[in-house]
C-alpha positions as CSV (number, residue, x, y, z in Angstrom):
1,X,257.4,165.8,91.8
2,X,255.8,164.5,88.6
3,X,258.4,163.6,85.4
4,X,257.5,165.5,82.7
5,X,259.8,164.0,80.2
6,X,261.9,160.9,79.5
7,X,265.3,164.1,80.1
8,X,264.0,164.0,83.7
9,X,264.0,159.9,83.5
10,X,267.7,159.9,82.6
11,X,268.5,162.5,85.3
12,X,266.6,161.5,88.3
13,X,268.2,158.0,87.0
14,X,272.0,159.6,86.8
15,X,272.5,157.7,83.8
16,X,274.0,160.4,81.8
17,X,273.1,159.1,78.7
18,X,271.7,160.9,76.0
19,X,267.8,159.3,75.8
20,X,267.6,159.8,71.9
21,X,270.3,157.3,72.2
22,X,268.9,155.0,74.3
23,X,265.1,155.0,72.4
24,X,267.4,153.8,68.8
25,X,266.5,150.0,68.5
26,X,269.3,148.0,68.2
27,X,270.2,147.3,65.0
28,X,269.3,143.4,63.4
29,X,273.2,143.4,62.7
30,X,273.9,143.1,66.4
31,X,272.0,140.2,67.5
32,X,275.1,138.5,65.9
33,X,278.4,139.4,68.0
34,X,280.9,138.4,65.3
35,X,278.8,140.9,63.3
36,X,279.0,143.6,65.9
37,X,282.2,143.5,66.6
38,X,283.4,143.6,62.8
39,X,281.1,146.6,62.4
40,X,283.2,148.4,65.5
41,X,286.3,147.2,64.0
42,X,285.5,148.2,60.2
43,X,284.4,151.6,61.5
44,X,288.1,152.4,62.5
45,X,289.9,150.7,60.0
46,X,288.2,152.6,57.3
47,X,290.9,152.4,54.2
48,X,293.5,150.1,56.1
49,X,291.8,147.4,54.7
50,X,293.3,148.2,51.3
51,X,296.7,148.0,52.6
52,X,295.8,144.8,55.1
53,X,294.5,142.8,52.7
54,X,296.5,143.8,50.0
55,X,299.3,143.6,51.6
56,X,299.2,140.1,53.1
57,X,297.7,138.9,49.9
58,X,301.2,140.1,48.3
59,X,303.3,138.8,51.2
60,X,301.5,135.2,51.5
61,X,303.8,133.9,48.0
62,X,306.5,137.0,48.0
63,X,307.7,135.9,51.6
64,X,305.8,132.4,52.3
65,X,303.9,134.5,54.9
66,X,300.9,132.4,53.8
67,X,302.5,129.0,55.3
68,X,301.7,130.6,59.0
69,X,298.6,133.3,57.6
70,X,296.7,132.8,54.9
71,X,296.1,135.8,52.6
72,X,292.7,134.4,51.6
73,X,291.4,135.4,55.2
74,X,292.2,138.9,54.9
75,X,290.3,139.0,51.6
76,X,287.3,137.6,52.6
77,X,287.4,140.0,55.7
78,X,287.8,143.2,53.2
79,X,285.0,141.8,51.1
80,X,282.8,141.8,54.6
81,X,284.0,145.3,54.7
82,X,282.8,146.3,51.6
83,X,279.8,145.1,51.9
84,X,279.1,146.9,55.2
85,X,280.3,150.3,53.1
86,X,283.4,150.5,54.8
87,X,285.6,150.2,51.5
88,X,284.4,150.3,48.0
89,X,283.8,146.6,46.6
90,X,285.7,146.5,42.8
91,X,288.8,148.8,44.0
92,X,289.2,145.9,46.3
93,X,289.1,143.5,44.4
94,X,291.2,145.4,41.8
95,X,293.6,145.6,45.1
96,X,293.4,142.0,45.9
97,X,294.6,140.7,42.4
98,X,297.4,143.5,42.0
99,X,298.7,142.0,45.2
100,X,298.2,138.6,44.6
101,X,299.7,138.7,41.5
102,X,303.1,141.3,42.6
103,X,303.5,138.7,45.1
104,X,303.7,135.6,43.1
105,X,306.3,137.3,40.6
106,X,308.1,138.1,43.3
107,X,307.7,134.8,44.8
108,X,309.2,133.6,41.1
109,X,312.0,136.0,41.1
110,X,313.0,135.1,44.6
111,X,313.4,131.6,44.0
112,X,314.9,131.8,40.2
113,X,317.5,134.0,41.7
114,X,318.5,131.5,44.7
115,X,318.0,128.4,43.3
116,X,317.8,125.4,45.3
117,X,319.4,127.8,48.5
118,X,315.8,128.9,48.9
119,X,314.7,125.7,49.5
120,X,318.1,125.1,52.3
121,X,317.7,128.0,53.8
122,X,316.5,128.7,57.4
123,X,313.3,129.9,56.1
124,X,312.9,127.3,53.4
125,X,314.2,124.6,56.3
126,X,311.1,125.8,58.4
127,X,308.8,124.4,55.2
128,X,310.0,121.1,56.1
129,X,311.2,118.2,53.0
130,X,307.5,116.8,52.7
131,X,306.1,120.5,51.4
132,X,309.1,120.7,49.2
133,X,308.3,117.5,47.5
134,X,304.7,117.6,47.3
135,X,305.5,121.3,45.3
136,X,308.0,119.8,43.4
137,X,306.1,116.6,42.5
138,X,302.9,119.0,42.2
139,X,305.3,121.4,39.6
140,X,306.3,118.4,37.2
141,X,303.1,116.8,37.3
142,X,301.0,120.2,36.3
143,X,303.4,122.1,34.7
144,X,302.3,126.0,33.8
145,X,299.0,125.1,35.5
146,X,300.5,124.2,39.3
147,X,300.6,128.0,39.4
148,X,296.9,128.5,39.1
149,X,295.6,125.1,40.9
150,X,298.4,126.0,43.4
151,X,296.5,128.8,44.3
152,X,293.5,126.4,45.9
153,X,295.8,124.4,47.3
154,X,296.5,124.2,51.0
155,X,300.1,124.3,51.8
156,X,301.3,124.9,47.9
157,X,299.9,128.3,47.5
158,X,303.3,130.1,49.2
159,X,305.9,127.7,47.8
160,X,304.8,127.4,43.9
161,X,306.1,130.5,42.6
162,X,309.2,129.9,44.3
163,X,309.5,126.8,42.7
164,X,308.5,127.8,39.5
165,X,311.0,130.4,39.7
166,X,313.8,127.1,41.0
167,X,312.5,125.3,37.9
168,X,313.5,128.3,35.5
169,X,309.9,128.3,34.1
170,X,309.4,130.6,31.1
171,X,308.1,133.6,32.7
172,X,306.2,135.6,29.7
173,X,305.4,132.9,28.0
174,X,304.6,130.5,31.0
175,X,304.5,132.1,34.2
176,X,303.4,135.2,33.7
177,X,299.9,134.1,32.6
178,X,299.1,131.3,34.7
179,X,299.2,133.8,37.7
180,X,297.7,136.3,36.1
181,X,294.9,133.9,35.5
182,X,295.2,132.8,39.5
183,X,295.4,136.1,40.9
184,X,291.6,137.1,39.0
185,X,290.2,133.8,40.2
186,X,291.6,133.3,43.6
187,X,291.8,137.5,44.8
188,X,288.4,138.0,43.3
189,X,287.0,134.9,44.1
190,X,287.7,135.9,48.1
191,X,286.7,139.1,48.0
192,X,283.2,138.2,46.3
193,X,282.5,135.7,48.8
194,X,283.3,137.6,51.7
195,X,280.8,140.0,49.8
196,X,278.2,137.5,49.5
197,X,278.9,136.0,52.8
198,X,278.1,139.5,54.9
199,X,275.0,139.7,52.4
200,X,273.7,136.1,53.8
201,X,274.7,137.2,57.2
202,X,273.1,140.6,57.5
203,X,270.0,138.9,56.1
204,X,270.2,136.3,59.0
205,X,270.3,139.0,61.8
206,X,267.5,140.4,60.6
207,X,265.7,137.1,60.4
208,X,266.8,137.1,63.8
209,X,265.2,140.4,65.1
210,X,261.7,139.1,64.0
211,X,262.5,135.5,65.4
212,X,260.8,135.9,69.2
213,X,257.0,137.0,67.4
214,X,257.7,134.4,64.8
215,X,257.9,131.9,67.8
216,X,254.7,133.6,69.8
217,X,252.8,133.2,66.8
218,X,253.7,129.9,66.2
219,X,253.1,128.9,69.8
220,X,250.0,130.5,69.4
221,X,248.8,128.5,66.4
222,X,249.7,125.5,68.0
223,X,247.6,126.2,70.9
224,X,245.0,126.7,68.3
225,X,245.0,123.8,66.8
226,X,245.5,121.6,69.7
227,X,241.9,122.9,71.4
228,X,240.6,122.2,68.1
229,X,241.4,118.9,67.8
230,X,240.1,118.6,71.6
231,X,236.7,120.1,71.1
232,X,236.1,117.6,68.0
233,X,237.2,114.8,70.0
234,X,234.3,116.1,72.6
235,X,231.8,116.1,69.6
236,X,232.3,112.6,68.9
């Protein structure tokens, strides 16, 4: 019996698969698997992303979660996301410097209030003394500032407000504004590259879809050329 349609393709085939589905291309964001499997993961995380990255940007300084993972991950992950439309781009970053900043005042208020028992503590003994005194000798050497430049510094980032907050720094006057100043550049710095970073990406995977007839054709020209240059050898 003849097939009359590609319905009797995918049943004589016992696929079950719906053939609309299967005659979609594959998208150009798939030739990349990274991509791919953000995209599955975005598409169920929907809003969470807010919280995720919000929440361990406020936890990396508040509770030194930042020493074991860093919040700037998460952010660059959530600016991914809203890129690929899953969350809105400037809540998120509005989200991400809220947090970042919450958790640094609370990183402050933590260590004003214990003193040098944060630093002897079983979480602060977990640190370990050569953190402590590159913070410390980071603190007196920068002043206000080593609460912004802490921010893009590996291994600082969780301990400076506590330490600031040890070192009974002026909050309003001192504090307050250097991580103010940190949170914009550091929570909107990683949410905008993330951005940019899914932007460069996407365009690669497309680059990538056309990549096999930009290879044929340039095989082709090759070939070109090369009997070309063979027939004018012949001449002379």
């Amino acid at each position: 019996m003849p097939l009359r349609s590609t319905d009797d393709v995918v049943a004589v085939g016992g696929l079950g698969h719906d053939h609309h589905a299967l005659a979609q291309p594959v998208s150009a964001a798939e030739h990349l698997t990274m991509l791919g499997f953000l995209q599955q993961l975005g598409g169920q995380l929907g809003a969470w992303f807010y919280v995720i990255a919000g929440g361990l940007a406020f936890a990396e300084a508040a509770v030194m979660v930042g020493l074991v993972l860093p919040g700037e991950t998460a952010l660059v992950v959530a600016g991914f996301a809203a890129h690929q439309g899953w969350i809105a781009l400037w809540p998120m970053v509005a989200v991400a410097v809220g947090s970042a900043a919450l958790g640094d005042s609370l990183g402050y208020e933590v260590g004003r209030r214990l003193g040098p028992r944060l630093r002897a503590s079983r979480l602060g003994g977990r640190v370990g003394d050569d953190r402590w005194r590159r913070a410390d000798d980071f603190l007196r050497r920068y002043g206000g500032r080593a609460v912004l430049l802490g921010r893009f510094t590996a291994g600082l980032r969780a301990l400076m407000p506590g330490m600031a907050g040890m070192a009974r720094m002026p909050y309003l006057r001192k504090f307050l504004p250097w991580n103010v100043a940190g949170a914009v550049a550091w929570g909107a710095g990683c949410v905008l590259l993330g951005y940019a970073f899914s932007a460069s990406l996407a365009a690669l995977a497309r680059a990538l879809t056309y990549a096999p007839l930009v290879l044929i054709a340039l095989a082709a020209a090759v070939l070109v050329l090369l009997r070309i240059r063979k027939k004018r050898r012949q001449v002379r």
